[in-house]
C-alpha positions in Angstrom: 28.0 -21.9 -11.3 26.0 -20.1 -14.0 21.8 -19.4 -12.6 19.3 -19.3 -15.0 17.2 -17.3 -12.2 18.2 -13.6 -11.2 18.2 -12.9 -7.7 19.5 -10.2 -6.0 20.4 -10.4 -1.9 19.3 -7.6 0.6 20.1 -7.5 4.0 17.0 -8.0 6.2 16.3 -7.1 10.1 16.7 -9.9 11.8 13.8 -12.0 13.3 14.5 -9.7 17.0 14.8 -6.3 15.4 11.3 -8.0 13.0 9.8 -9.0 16.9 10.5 -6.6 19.0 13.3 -3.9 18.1 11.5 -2.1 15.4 12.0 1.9 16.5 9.6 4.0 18.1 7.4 6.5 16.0 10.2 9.8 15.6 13.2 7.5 16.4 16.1 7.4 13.7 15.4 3.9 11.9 19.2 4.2 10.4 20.2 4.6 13.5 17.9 1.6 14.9 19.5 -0.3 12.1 23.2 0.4 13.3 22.7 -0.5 16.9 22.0 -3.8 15.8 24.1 -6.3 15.8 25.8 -7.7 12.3 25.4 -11.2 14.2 21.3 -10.6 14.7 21.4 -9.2 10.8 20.2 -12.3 8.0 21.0 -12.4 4.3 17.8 -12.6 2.4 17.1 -13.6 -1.6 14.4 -12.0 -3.1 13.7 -13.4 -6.4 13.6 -10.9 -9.5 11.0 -12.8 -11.3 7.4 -12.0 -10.8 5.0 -14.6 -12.8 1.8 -12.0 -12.7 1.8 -8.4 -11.7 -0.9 -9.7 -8.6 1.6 -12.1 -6.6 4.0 -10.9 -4.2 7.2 -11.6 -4.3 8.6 -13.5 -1.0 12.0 -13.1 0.6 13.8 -16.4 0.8 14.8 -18.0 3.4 10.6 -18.7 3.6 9.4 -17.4 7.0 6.6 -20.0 8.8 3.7 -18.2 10.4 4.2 -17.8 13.9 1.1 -19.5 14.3 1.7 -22.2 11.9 -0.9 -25.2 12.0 -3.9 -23.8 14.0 -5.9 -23.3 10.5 -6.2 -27.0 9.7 -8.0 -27.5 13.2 -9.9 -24.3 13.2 -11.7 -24.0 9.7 -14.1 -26.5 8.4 -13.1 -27.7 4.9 -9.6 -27.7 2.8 -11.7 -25.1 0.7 -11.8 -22.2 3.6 -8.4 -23.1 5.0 -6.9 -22.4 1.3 -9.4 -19.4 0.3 -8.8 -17.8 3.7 -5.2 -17.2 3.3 -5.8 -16.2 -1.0 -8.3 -14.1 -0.6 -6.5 -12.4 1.7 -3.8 -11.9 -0.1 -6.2 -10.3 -2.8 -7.7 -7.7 -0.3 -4.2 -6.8 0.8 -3.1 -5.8 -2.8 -6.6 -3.0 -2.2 -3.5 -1.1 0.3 0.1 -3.0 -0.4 0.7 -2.6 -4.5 2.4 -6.4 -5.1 4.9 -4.0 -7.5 6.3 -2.4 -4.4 6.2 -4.8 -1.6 7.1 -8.0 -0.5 5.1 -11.0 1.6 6.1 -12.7 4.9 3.8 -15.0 6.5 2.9 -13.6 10.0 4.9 -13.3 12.9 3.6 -11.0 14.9 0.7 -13.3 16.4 2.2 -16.0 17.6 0.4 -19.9 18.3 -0.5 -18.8 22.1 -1.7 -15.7 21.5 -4.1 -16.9 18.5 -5.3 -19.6 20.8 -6.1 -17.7 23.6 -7.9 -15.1 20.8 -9.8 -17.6 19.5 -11.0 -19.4 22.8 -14.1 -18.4 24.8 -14.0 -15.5 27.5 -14.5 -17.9 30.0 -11.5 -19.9 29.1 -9.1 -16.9 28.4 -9.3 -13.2 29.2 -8.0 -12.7 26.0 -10.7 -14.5 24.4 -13.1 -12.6 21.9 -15.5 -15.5 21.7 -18.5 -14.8 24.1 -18.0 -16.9 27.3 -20.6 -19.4 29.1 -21.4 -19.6 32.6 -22.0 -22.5 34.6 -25.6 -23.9 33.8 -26.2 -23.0 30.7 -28.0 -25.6 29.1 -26.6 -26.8 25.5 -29.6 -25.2 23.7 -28.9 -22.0 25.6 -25.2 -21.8 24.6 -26.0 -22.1 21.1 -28.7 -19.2 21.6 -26.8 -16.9 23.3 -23.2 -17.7 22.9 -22.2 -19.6 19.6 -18.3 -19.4 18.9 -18.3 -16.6 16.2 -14.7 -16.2 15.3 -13.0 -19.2 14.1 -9.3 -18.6 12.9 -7.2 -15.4 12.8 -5.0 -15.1 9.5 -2.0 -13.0 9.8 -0.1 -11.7 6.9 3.1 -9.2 6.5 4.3 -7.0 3.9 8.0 -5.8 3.9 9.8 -3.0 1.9 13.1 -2.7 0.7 14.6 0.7 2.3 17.8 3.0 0.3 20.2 1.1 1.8 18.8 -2.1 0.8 17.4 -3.4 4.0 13.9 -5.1 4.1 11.7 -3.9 7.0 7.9 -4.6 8.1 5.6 -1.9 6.5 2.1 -3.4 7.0 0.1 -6.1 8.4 -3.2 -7.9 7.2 -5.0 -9.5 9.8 -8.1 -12.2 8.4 -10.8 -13.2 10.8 -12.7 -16.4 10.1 -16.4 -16.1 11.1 -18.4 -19.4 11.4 -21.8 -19.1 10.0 -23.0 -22.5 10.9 -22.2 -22.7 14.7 -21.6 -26.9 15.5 -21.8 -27.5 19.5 -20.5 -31.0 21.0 -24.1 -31.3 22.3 -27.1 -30.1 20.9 -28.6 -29.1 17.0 -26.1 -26.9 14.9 -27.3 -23.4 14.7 -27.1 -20.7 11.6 -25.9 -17.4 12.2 -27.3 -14.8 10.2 -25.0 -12.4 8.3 -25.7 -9.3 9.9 -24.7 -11.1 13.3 -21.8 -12.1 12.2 -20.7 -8.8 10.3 -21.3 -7.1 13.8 -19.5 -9.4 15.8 -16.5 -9.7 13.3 -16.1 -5.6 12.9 -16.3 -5.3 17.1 -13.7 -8.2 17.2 -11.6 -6.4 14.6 -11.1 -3.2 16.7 -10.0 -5.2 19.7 -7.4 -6.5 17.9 -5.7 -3.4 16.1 -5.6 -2.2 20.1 -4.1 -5.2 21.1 -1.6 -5.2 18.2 -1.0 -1.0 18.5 -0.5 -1.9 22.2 3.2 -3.5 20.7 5.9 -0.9 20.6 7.0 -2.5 17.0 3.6 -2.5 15.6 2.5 1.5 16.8 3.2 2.8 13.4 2.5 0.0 11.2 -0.4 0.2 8.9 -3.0 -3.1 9.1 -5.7 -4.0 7.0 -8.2 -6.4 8.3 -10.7 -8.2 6.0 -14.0 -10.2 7.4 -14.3 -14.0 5.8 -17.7 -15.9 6.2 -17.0 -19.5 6.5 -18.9 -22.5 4.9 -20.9 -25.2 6.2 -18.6 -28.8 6.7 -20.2 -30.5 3.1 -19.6 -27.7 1.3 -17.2 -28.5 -1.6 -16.8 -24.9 -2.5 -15.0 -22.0 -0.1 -16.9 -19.3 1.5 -15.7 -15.8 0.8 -14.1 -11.9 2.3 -17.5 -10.1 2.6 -15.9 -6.6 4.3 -12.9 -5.0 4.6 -10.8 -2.2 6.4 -7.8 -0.5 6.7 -6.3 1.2 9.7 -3.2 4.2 8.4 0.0 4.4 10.3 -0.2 5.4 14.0 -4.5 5.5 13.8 -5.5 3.3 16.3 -9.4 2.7 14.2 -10.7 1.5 11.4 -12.6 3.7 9.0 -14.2 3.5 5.9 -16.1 -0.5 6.3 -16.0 -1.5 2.2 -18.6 -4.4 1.1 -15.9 -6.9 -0.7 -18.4 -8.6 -3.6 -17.2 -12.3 -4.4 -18.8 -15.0 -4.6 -18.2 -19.1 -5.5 -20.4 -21.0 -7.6 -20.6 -24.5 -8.2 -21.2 -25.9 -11.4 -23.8 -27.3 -13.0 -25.7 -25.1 -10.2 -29.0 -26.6 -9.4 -30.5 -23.2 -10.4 -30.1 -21.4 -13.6 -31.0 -17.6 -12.2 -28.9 -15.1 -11.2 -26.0 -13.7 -12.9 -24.9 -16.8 -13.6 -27.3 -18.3 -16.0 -25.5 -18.5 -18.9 -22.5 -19.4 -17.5 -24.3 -22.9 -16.2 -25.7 -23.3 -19.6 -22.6 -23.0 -21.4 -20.7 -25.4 -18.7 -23.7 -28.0 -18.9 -23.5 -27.9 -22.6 -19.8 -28.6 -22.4 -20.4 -31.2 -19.6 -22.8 -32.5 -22.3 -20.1 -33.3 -25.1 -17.8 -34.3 -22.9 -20.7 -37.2 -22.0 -20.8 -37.8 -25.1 -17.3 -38.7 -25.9 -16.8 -40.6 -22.9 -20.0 -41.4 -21.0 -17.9 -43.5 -18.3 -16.6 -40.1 -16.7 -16.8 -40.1 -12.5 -17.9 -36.6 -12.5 -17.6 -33.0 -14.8 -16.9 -30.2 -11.8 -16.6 -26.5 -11.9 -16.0 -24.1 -9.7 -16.6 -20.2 -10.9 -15.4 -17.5 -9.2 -16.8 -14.4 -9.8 -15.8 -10.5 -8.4 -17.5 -7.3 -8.2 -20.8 -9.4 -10.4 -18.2 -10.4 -13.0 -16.6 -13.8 -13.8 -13.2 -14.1 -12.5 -12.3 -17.5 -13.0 -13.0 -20.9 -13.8 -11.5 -24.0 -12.4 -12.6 -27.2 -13.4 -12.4 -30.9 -11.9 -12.3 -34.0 -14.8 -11.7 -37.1 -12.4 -11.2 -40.3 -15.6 -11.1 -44.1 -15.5 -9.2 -44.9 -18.2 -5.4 -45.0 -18.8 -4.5 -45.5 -22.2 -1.7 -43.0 -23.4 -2.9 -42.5 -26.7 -6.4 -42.7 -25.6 -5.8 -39.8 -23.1 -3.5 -37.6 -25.7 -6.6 -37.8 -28.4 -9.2 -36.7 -25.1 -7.1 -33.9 -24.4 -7.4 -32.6 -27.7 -10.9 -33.0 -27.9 -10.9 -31.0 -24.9 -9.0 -28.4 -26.2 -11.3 -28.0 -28.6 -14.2 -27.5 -26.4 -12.7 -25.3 -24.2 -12.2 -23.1 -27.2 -15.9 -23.4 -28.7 -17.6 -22.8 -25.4 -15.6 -20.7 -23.1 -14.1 -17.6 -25.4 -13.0 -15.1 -23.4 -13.3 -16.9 -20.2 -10.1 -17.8 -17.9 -10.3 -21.4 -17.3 -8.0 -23.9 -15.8 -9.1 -27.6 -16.3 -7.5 -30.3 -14.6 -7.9 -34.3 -15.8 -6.9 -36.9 -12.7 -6.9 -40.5 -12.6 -5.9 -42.7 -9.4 -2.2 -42.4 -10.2 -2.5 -38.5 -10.0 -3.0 -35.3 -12.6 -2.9 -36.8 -16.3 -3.9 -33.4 -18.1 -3.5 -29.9 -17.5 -5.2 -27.1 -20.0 -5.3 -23.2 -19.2 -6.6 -20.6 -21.1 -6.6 -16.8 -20.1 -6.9 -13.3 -22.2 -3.1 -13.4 -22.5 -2.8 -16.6 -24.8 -4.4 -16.8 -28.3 -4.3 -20.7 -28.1 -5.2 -22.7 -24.5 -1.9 -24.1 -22.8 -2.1 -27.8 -23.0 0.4 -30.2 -20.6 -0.1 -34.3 -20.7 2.4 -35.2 -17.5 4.3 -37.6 -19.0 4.7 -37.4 -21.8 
């Protein structure tokens, strides 16, 4: 059978020696590796290609999370539950270079355990939320004991050893941090950012305990990053504001960093900041595309900037019409734009009609001319 994709297989701990068997710090790993046995070994692909030098390549079989499902009942929009996991992968490339390792989702943290993490003291010992005693009134709750910490994230990164085995060599740990706390009973209450930067950094140190309390995890390092949730009608994600990293064997965090990005919806009802021009230029092409076809649902975008610089830009065309031709000349006219208004500017814009995407047009600093697909056709 000839593949048009080169792979290459490796031999990969199995899921026991992954959960439980991994050696003691000073212990032999070859030797770990031989007392196992070939039955409790797995036969991994690991694909050769890597479309940009940021993503990880994954070891296939795919691995689910051990935790698998908790996020859609724990975050608030589509837009944290997708940005939690991404952005985390983004911090983790800050301590595990995508060149030299490989992801697996977590599986260290299992649905129980993340549960009982997540819940209230009261509920769980385990629980890192503060707990409520009987009598509190709802107003007093949401005073004095708000659920801070809404979703744990975990994330692992393998490495290929000499002898071509893949073995665990770090773990990223997110923690979702409400900042809009919604009680059954009683007026929604904001929590301020200092609060929750506190609260997450105190929570974060519990955790590396509990996880250096497992034999398999002692000498593993983990990097932990802070994310600050949205409200529930927000249509953009929130974002990682802090970030840490605790060495092999150190059982604390040092060095806090500030992680500086931010997501901006566009038009933006206000034109300061470093955005300005940005929302001039997008209104301006939000303008022409009016003009073309005044009938449009909406014109959105979503910018995504890093470290006070523009990142990305993602935007939304929803269109009513259907016409083949009608949509091929549109697209072009697009193009067009895209190339008068946003040189320089990594953009990604995506044209959807009730029967699903109709236009796809990407442009990046690697391409001289914007990539332009019309499904379909």
């Amino acid at each position: 059978m000839r593949r048009t994709t080169k792979w290459f297989a490796t031999g990969i701990l199995s899921a026991a020696l992954l959960t439980g068997c991994v050696p003691a710090p000073g212990d032999d790993q070859e030797k770990a590796v031989q007392e196992t046995e070939e039955s409790e070994q797995e036969m991994v692909l690991i694909p050769d290609a890597q479309i940009k030098k940021e993503y990880y390549r994954t070891p296939v079989p795919f691995k689910k999370s051990a935790s698998r499902g908790l996020v859609v009942n724990n975050l608030n929009t589509k837009y944290d539950i997708q940005e939690t996991e991404e952005g985390l992968l983004r911090l983790s490339s800050l301590y595990y270079d995508p060149k030299d390792y490989f992801f697996q989702e977590g599986q260290y943290i299992d649905r129980d355990t993340a549960k009982q993490w997540i819940s209230r003291k009261s509920n769980f010992e385990a629980g890192l939320n503060p707990a409520i005693t009987e009598g509190m009134s709802p107003a007093q709750i949401a005073e004095e004991a708000p659920i801070y910490l809404a979703h744990i994230v975990e994330q692992n990164y393998l490495q290929m050893t000499d002898d071509k085995k893949v073995k665990l060599a770090g773990i990223s740990i997110g923690l979702a941090m409400n900042s809009i706390y919604y009680p059954r009973e009683g007026n929604e209450r904001s929590i301020d950012d200092k609060t929750i930067e506190e609260k997450g950094k105190k929570m974060a140190d519990i955790i590396l305990s509990r996880l250096r309390s497992k034999p398999e995890l002692a000498d593993v390092p983990i990097a932990v990053g802070l994310f600050k949730q949205e409200s529930r009608n927000d249509i953009v994600p929130g974002t990682y504001f802090a970030t840490s990293f605790a060495a092999k064997g150190k059982n604390e965090f040092t060095g806090w960093k500030e992680v500086d990005e931010q997501y901006v919806l566009l038009p933006a009802s206000s034109s300061t900041g470093n955005y300005r021009d940005l929302n001039t230029t997008f209104k301006n092409f939000k303008q022409d595309i009016d003009d073309y076809f005044p009938s449009f649902v909406n014109v959105i975008g979503t910018a995504f900037y890093k470290d006070q610089r523009l990142n990305s830009l993602t935007v939304e065309i929803p269109i009513q019409f259907f016409g083949k031709t009608e949509l091929i000349g549109f697209s072009q006219y697009l193009t067009s734009l895209v190339k008068t208004h946003f040189k320089g500017v990594p953009i990604e814009i995506s044209v959807t009609s009730v029967n699903g995407p109709e236009v796809l047009i990407v442009h990046d600093q690697d391409r001289e001319e914007p990539f332009v697909h019309v499904y379909g056709y």
